[in-house]
C-alpha positions, 0 to 999 in steps of 0.5 A, spaced: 500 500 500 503 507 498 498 510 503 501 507 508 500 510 516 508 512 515 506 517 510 500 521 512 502 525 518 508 527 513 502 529 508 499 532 513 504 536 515 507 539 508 499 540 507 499 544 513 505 548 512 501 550 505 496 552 508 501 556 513 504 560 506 497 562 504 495 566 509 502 570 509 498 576 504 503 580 500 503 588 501 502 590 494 496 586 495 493 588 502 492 595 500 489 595 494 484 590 497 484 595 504 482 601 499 476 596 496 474 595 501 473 601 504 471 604 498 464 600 499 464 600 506 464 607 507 458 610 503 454 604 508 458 607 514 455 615 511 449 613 511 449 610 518 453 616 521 448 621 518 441 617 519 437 622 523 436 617 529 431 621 533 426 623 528 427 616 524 420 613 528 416 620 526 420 618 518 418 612 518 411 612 521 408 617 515 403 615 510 407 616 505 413 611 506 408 605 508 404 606 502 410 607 498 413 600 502 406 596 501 407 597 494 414 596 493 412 589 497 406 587 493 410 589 486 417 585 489 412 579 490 408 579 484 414 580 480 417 574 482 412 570 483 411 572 475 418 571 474 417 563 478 412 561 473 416 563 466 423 564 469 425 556 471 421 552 465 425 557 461 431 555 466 430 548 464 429 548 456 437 552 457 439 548 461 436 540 459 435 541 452 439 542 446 437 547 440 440 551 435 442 558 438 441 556 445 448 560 446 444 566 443 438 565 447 442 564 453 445 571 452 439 574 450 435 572 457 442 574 461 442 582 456 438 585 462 443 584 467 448 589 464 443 593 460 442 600 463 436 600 467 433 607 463 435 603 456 430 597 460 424 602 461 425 605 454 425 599 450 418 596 455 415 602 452 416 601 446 413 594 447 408 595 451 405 603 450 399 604 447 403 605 441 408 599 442 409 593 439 404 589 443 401 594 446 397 598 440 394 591 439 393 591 448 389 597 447 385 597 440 383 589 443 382 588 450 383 596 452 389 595 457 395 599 457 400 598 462 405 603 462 404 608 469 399 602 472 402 598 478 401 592 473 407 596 469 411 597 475 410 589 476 413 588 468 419 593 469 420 589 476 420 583 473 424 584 466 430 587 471 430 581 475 427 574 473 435 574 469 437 572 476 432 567 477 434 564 471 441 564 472 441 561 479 435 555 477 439 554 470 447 553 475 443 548 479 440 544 474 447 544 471 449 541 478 444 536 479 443 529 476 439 528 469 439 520 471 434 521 476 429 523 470 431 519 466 429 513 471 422 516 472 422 517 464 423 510 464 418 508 469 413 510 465 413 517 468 412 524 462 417 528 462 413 534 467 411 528 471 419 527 472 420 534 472 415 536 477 415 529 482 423 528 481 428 535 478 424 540 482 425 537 488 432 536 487 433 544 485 429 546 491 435 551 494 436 553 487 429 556 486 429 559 493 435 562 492 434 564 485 427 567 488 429 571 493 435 574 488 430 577 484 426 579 489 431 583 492 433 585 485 425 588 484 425 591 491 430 596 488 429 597 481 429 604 479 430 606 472 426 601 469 420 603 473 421 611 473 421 611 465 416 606 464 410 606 470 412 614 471 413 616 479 405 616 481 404 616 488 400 610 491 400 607 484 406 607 482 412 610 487 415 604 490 421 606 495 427 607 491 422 612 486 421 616 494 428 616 497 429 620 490 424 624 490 424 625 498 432 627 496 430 633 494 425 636 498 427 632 505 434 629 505 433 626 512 425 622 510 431 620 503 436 618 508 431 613 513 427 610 507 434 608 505 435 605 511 429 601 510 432 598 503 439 597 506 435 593 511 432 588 507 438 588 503 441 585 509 436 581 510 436 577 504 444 577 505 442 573 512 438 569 507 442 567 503 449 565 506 447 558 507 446 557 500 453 560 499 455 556 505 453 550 502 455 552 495 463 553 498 
């Protein structure tokens, strides 16, 4: 036997003086690191240290910050709950199907991630207004419009955030074993019985992490919204809309509606970090 009791302390050893080496960070690498993390830390550190503490009940408490946090709630919601109904059979087809330009149509659903979120709103208007693509056949037909509605911060929402979805639903797919569809396919089991009964369950995790991804994603979405639902309060001025418009009339409501968001953000950090745990 080559590995014999002799030989694994040494093994060990040299592991551990490997390991030893690799926490010695060099210079050159430690304060460029330190700069980044300061850069990213210190806006948060700002908001905190200007907070406006002691009128910060009387700023949350007012009827427009909790209209503004209803709706942005219902519209993160609904965006992702719309997202979960197309988002992961979409996921599926990239990611258990072959087909022509599959690259493509990958790149395509993924445009949103890194696509101006103003330009996002531009190009939902020119789809879905009055005179846009789909939507002059909305309004002559069925007589919906969408743009400045709530239903229109829910698309915008949507657009910007079922990119992460798909992305998370479509790795885990990729990490999960298609032999185990293919034994239920072979017991006599369709392909959306396997689906439903064996892969969802297995992918579980993935769709919640990618959900709550979205969601977040949704909670803060701001350029699509402004440009394609407009700024209406009660309809559709969620929580980013009314920290940027509070900005210029009352900087402390803007800095405690901030805090509200940065909040959640933790929350949805706290949420995920046994799925990154377990990913590591």
């Amino acid at each position: 036997m080559t590995d014999t009791l002799e030989s694994r302390p040494r093994r060990d050893r040299h592991r551990d003086r490997h390991r030893g080496r690799s926490r010695v960070v060099p210079i050159p690498l430690l304060a460029p690191a330190l700069i980044g993390l300061a850069f990213l830390l210190l806006p948060l550190i700002a908001l905190l240290v200007r907070a406006p503490w002691r009128s910060l009940p009387e700023q949350l408490t007012s009827a427009e910050v909790w209209e503004a946090l209803r709706l942005s709630l219902v519209c993160a919601t609904a965006a992702t709950g719309l997202s979960l109904v197309v988002g992961v059979p979409l996921a599926w087809l990239l990611a258990r199907t072959r087909f022509p330009g599959r690259g493509f149509v990958r790149a395509l659903v993924t445009l949103p991630l890194v696509l101006p979120p103003v330009v996002g709103g531009v190009a939902l208007l020119l789809a879905f207004g009055r005179n846009g693509v789909v939507g002059q056949w909305l309004d002559s037909w069925f007589g919906i419009t969408l743009p400045f509605t709530t239903t229109g911060v829910i698309l915008a929402e949507t657009f910007v955030a079922m990119p992460f979805l798909v992305i998370s639903v479509e790795g885990t797919l990729r990490a999960a074993d298609p032999r185990y569809e293919e034994a239920a396919t072979t017991l006599g089991a369709s392909r959306f019985t396997a689906f439903r009964r064996v892969t969802l369950p297995l992918i579980a995790p993935g769709v919640a992490a990618g959900a709550v991804l979205a969601w977040a994603r949704a909670l803060g979405e701001f350029g699509a919204t402004i440009t394609f639902a407009g700024n209406f309060p009660g309809r559709t001025q969620t929580m980013p809309l009314a920290v940027y418009l509070a900005l210029q009339n009352d900087p402390a409501a803007a800095i405690a509606l901030s805090l509200v968001l940065l909040a959640v953000s933790i929350a949805v950090l706290a949420a995920l970090r046994d799925r990154w745990m377990t990913a590591s």
